[in-house]
Every structure is written in structure tokens, then in C-alpha cells.
C-alpha positions in Angstrom: 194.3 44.9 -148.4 194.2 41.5 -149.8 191.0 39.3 -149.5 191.0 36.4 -146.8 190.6 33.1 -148.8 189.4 30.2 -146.6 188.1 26.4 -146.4 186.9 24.6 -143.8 186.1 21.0 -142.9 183.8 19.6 -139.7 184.9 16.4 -138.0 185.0 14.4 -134.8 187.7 13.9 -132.5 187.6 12.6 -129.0 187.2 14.7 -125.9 190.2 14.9 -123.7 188.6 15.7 -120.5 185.7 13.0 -120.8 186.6 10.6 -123.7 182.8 11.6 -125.4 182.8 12.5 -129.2 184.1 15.9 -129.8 182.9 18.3 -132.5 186.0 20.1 -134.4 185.6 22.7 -137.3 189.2 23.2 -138.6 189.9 26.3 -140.9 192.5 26.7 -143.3 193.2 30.2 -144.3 195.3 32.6 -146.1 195.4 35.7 -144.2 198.0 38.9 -144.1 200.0 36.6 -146.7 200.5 33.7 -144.7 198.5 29.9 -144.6 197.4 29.0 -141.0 195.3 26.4 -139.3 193.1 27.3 -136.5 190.4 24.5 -135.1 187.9 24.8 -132.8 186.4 22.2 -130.9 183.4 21.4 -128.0 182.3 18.5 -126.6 178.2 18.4 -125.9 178.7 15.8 -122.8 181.5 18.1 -121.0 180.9 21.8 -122.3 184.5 21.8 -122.7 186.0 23.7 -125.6 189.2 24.2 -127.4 190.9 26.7 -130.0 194.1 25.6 -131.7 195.2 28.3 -133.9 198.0 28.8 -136.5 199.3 25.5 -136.9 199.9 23.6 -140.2 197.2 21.5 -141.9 197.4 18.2 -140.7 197.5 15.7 -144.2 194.1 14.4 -143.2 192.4 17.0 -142.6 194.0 18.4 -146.3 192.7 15.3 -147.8 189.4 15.8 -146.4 188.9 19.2 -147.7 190.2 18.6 -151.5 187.5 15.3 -151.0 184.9 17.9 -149.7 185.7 20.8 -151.8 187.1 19.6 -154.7 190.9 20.6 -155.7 191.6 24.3 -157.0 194.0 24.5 -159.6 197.1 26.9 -160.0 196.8 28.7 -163.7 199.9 30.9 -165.2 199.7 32.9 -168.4 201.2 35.6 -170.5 205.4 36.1 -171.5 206.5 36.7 -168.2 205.4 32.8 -167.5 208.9 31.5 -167.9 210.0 27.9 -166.5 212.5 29.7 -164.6 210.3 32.5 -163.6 207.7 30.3 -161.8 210.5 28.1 -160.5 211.9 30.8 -158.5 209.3 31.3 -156.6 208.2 28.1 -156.2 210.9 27.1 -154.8 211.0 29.6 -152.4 207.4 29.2 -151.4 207.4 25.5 -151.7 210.9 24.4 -150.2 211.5 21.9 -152.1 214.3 20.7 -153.9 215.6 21.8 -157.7 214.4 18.2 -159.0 211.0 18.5 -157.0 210.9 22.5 -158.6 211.1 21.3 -162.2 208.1 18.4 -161.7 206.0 21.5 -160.4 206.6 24.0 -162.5 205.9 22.1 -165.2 202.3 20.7 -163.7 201.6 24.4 -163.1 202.3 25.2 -167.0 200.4 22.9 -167.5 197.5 23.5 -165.5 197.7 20.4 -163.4 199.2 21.6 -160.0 196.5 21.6 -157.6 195.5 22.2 -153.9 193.4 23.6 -151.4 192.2 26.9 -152.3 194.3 29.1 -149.9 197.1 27.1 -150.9 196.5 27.2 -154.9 195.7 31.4 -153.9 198.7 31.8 -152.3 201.3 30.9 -155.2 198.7 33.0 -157.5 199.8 35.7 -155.2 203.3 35.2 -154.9 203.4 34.3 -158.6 201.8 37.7 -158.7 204.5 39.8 -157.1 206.8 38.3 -159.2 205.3 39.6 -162.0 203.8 36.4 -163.6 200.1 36.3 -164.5 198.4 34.0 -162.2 194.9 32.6 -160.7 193.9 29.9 -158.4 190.8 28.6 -160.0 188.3 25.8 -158.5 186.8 24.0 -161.5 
């Protein structure tokens, strides 16, 4: 079984129920081979508590984390490292269009594609299974 890889950023929000500050942990994680977003959140003037789980990261909240964590980066090596190797699945994993695939690929050859850490470890993984030598490395 493959390791859980996660990051996690603390932040305020407003409380629903009583309009008082609102303590929220959100938690990006790769888990079973998937990326999800679960937050938690309590507010100290209510007692009222919320869990949000399996969502997408919301852009802020990704911003906040590379700012807190610092970015990982997406490393390839070895023959099987083709362009149109890494493209393949980057595209698939990504979604993104064949233009958009090219610009990636070659950021990832070049050792400049970079993300959270359960983002950068999940193309390492699928990068993996396609037989391409790959890491997700925070430097």
C-alpha cells in the first residue's frame, strides 16, 4: 500500500451560525491514488463545528500552502523519460490541452514543474506506472 502524502494550512473563516471568527484546518491529501480536500472547522464563540471532505483545493488555500510550505518539484530521469512518454500521462492526469501538454512536459524535463506535495507526488506516481523514473522532491 502506497504512503499517504499530505499538507495542511490553518486559517480563519467566518462562522455561519454566529458571524464570530472561525478556526479552519484544511488538508490536502493524496490517498488510495486520488487528491482530496477535507477541512475542518470550529468556532470558540458557538461550539459549532464543521467537516467538508473530498472537495478540490480552493486556489487560495493552494497558494497559501506552496507560500507556507514552499513548492515541491516534479523530477524525471532515465531513457524511458521521453517527451512523449511524460506527455501521455500528463495529459491524462492534468486535462489539459496538447499545447498546455508540451509547456509542461518540458518544465517537468527540466525540473521546473512544481506544486503542492500531494500534487508534485501524485504525477511521480503516475509517471511511475508508466514506467518513467520519477520523484516529487521539496527543495
Amino acid at each position: 500500500m502506497e504512503q499517504v502524502v499530505v499538507e495542511s494550512v490553518s486559517y480563519l473563516a467566518v462562522c455561519q451560525s454566529c458571524g464570530a471568527r472561525m478556526e479552519c484546518r484544511g488538508t490536502q491529501a493524496l490517498a488510495g491514488g486520488r487528491l482530496r480536500w477535507d477541512v475542518e472547522s470550529s468556532c470558540s464563540a458557538c461550539h459549532d463545528a464543521l467537516a467538508v471532505c473530498g472537495g478540490t483545493v480552493p486556489a487560495e488555500r493552494r497558494e497559501q500552502m506552496l507560500a507556507e510550505n514552499g513548492p515541491a518539484r516534479l523530477h524525471v530521469s532515465g531513457p524511458s523519460a521521453t517527451a512523449v512518454a511524460i506527455m501521455r500521462v500528463l495529459r491524462t492526469e492534468l486535462g489539459i490541452d496538447l499545447a498546455s501538454t508540451k509547456a509542461v512536459a518540458r518544465r517537468v524535463v527540466n525540473g521546473e514543474y512544481a506544486g503542492t506535495l500531494p500534487e508534485m507526488e501524485h504525477l511521480a506516481r503516475q509517471l511511475r506506472k508508466a514506467g518513467i523514473a520519477a520523484a516529487a522532491t521539496r527543495e
